[in-house]
N, C-alpha and C positions, 0 to 999 in steps of 0.2 A: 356606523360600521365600527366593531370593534377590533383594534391590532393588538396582539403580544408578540415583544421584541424579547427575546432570549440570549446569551451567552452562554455558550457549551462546548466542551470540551472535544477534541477531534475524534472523530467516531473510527472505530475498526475499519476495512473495507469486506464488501457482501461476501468477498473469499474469506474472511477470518473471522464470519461469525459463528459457523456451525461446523461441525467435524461427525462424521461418522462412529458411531460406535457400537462393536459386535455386542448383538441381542438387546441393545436399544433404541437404535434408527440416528436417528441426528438429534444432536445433544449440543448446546451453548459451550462456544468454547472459555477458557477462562479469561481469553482476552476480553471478549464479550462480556462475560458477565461483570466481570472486572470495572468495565466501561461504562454498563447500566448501571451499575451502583455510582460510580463517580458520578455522571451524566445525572442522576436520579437525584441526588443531593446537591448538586449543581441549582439544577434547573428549579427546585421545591423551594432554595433561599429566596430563589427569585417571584416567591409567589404569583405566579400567572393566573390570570383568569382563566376561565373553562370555555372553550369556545364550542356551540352546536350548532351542525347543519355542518352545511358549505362552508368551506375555504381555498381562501389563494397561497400557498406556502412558498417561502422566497428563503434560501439557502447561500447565505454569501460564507466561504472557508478560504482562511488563512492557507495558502500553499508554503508545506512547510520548507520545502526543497527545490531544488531542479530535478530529482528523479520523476521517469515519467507515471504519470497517475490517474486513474479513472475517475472522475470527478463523480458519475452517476453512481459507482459504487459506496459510494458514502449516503445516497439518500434513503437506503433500506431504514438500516439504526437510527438516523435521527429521525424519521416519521413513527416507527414504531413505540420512539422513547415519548414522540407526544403523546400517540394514544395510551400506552402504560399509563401516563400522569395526568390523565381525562384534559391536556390543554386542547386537544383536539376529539370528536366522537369517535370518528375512526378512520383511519387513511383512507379509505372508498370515497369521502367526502371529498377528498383536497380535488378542485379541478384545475386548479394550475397549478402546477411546479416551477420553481427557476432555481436551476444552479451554475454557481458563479466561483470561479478562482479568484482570489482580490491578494495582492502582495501586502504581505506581514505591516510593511512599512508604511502604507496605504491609510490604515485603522487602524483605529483606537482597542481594539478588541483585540483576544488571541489565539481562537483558535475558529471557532463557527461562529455566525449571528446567524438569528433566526425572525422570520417576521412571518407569522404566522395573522391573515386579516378576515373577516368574517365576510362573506358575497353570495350575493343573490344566487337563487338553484344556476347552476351549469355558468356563470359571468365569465366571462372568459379575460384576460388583461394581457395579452400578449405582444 
């Protein structure tokens, strides 16, 4: 089984990645895209392996504050940045998700880890 471990930058949350806009539907906000360029250059130093099929996706993020936060609003953008960057086939594969708030002070890391590991059709590790 193979894992890639990622460091990446704290993603938008699912309200701030898309906006409305007359006579073209819903369009990338600039924080968004903003984000996928950073995130995109981020994550390509790190050259990752390609994983296909099935996987388990585990999400640990730096809580940057005491404001209150949706922790599940953040796994749209990072799922979608792996498929962007083929380290994943495509989000329909992932059968497990975990996300996790972990204190800054905690890790070594500074903003997301990402452990993305390759599993047998439907494995479930809950």
């Amino acid at each position: 089984m193979t894992t890639v471990t990622l460091s990446l930058p704290m993603p938008p949350s699912v309200n701030q990645l898309y906006a409305n806009a007359r006579g073209k539907g819903r369009i990338k906000t600039a924080k968004y895209r903003d984000w996928l360029t950073e995130a995109g250059v981020t994550l390509e130093q790190q050259k990752p392996d390609h994983l296909s099929g099935w996987v388990s996706v585990t999400y640990l993020i730096c809580k940057p504050d005491a404001r209150k936060r949706d922790l599940m609003n953040l796994e749209k953008a990072l799922s979608d940045l792996l498929c962007k960057h083929y380290v994943i086939e495509d989000d329909s594969y992932i059968t497990v998700a975990k996300l996790a708030w972990v204190r800054p002070e905690d890790v070594l890391w500074k903003d997301v880890l990402v452990q993305v590991t390759e599993v047998e059709a439907y494995e479930q590790e809950i």
